[in-house]
N, C-alpha and C positions, 0 to 999 in steps of 0.2 A: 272299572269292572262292575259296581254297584250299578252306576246307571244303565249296563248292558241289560244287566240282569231284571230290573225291574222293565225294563220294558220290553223283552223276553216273557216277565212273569203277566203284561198288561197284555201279549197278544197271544197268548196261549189262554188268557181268562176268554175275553173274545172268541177264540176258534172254537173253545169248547166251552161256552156256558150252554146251563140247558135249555131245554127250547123255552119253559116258561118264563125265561126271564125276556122285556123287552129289550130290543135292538138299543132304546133308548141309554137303558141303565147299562148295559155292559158297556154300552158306546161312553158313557159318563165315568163310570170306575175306572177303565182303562185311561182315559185323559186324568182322570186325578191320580193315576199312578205315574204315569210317565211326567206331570205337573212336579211332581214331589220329587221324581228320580233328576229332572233339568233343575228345579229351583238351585237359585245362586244358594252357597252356602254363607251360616252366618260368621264373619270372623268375630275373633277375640281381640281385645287391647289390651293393653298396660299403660298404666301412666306412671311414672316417676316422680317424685318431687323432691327436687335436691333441695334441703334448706343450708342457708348456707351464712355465716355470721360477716366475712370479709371481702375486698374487693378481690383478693390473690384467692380465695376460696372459688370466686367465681370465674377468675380467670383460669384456674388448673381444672376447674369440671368441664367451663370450656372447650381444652386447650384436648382433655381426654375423651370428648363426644364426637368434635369434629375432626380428629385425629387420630382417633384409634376403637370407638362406640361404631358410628355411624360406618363408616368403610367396614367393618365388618359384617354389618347389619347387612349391607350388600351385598357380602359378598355371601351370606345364605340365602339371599334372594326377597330382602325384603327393601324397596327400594323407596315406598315412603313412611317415614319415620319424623316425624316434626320435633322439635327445638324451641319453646316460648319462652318469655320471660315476664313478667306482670309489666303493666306501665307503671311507673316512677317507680322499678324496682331499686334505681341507686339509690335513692334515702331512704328504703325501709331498711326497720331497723334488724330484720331479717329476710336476705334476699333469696328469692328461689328461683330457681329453674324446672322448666316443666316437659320431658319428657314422654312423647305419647308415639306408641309401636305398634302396631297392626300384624294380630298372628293367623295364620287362615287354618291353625288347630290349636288345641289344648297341649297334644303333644310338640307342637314345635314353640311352645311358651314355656313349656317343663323342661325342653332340652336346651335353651338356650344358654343357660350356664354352660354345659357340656361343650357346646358347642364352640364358644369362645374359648374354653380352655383347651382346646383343640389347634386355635389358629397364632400360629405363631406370629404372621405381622401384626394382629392384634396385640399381642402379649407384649412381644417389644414395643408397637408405638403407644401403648397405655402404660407404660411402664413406671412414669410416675407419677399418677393415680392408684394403680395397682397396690404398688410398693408404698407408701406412701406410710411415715411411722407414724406411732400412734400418738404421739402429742403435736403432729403437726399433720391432723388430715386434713382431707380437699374440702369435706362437710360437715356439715353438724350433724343432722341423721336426713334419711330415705325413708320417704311415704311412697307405698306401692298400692294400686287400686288395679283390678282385674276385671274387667267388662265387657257384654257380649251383646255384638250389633243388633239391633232392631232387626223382624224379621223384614219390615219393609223399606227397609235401607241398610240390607246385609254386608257391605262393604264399605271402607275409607274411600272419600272422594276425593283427589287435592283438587282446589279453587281454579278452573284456571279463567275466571272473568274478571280477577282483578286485576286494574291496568298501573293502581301506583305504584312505587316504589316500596320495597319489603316492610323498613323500618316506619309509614305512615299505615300500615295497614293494621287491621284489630282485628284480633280472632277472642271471640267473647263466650266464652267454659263457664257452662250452669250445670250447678245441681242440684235436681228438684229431690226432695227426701218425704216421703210417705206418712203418715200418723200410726198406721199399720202394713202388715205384708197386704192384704185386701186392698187397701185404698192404694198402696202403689201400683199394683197391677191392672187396676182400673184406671191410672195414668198413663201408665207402659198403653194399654191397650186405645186411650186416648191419641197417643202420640202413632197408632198404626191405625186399626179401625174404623177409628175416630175421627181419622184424615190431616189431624193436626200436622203431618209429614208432608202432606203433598202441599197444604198448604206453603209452610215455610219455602218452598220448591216454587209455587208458582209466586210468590212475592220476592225471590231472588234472596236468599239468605244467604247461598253460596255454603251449606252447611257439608261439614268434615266429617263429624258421625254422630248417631244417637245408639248409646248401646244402655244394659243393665247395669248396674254395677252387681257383680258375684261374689266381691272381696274387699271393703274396705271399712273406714272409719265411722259413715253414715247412712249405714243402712237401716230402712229398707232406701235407695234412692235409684237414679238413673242421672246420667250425663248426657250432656251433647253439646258440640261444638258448630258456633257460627263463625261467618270470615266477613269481613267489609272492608272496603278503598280505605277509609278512616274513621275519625269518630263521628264526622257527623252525617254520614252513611249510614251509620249505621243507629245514628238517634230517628234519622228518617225510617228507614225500616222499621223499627220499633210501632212508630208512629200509624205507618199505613197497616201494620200487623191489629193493633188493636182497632183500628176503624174500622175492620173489613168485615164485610157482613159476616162471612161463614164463620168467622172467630167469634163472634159477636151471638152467632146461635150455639154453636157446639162450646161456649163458656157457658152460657147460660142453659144449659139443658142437666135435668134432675140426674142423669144417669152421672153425669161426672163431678159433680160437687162436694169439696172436702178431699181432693185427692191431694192436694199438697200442704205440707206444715212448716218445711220451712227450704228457705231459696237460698241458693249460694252463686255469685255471677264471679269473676275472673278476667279482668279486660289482660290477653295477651299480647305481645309484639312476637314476628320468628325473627332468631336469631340467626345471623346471615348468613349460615350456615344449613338450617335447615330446609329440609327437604318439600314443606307444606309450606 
């Protein structure tokens, strides 16, 4: 209905602007209204991060993601939802699981609780997760982070040019964090305006998403997610990233320097289970 309307309101500008204005400029206002009423919208994510102290910890979050999380997830219609786990997550001495869900609103991220408590094969096949008493839960605690797509890569992409096999491939979660709100958004705008996006695109990064972060632990920052065959795909890419001329000028250009203070990199595996 929005989009009717604004391109209803872009050719009704046209029929009737007045004569002083040129052909040019209504011809241009009206393509930037109907620009804005088409552009893809930005989605929202979530990421989850189960921390979790035991092997049975990690098998029962498991056991409730791919059994009773995810099948739900679907059945409101959201159909890629990914599933990580760090590499060498069995000998750390706290393991996590990494959770990332893709919402194409605000309102269907606040209703998602509702939502699930709504569906009753959810209820029963998460049943013991759910239920789950208090001196014997599935986790230690839930880190939640709320983030919203780049405008110029407003949606989740899953990979599909990877050819190996699930448990060889990396998906490698950075997050760059700001000195100030200023300097972050001089990065954000780095990573759209900047070009640094289409970059990683024509160097094959196979990238999942770059969004803000709107909610979490270290702000000011932003996230995003790269995929590779394995690791050392993905140390090549790195490689040809920083060789490459255009990275090579738009690092070294006055306008973006000083936007980042501190890095946080993430090497994942998806679990077999997962969607991405």
């Amino acid at each position: 209905m929005t989009i009717r309307i604004l391109t209803l309101l872009a050719l009704a500008f046209v029929l009737n602007a007045p004569a002083s204005f040129s052909n040019t400029y209504t011809s241009n206002y009206a393509a930037a209204i109907c620009n804005y009423a088409t552009a893809p919208k930005q989605e929202f994510y979530s990421i989850r991060i189960y921390q979790l102290k035991t092997k049975e910890q990690e098998e029962r979050v498991d056991k409730y993601l791919q059994g009773a999380f995810l099948p739900a997830l679907h059945r409101m219609g959201i159909q890629k939802a990914g599933v990580f786990k760090p590499i060498g997550n069995d000998t750390a001495a706290i393991r996590r699981i990494y959770v990332l869900i893709p919402f194409h609103s605000l309102e269907q991220f606040l209703g998602l609780t509702a939502s699930l408590q709504k569906d009753q094969s959810y209820l029963s096949d998460g049943k013991d997760y759910l239920d789950a008493v208090y001196d014997n839960p599935p986790y230690t605690r839930i880190e939640s982070i709320l983030l919203q797509a780049f405008p110029d890569m407003p949606r989740l992409e899953a990979p599909t040019a990877l050819k190996t096999p699930a448990s060889e491939r990396v998906y490698e979660l950075r997050s760059y964090e700001g000195p100030t709100e200023k300097y972050f958004a001089n990065k954000v705008q780095m990573f759209n305006q900047g070009g640094e996006i289409p970059l990683f695109k024509r160097l094959n990064f196979n990238a999942v998403f770059y969004a803000s972060v709107l909610s979490g632990a270290h702000m000011p920052n932003l996230m995003y997610m790269t995929s590779f065959e394995n690791m050392a795909s993905r140390e090549q890419h790195w490689k040809d990233f920083g060789a490459d001329p255009f990275w090579k000028q738009l690092v070294a250009s006055p306008e973006y320097q000083h936007n980042v203070s501190h890095v946080d990199i993430v090497f994942l595996h998806p679990a077999d289970y997962s969607d991405l």
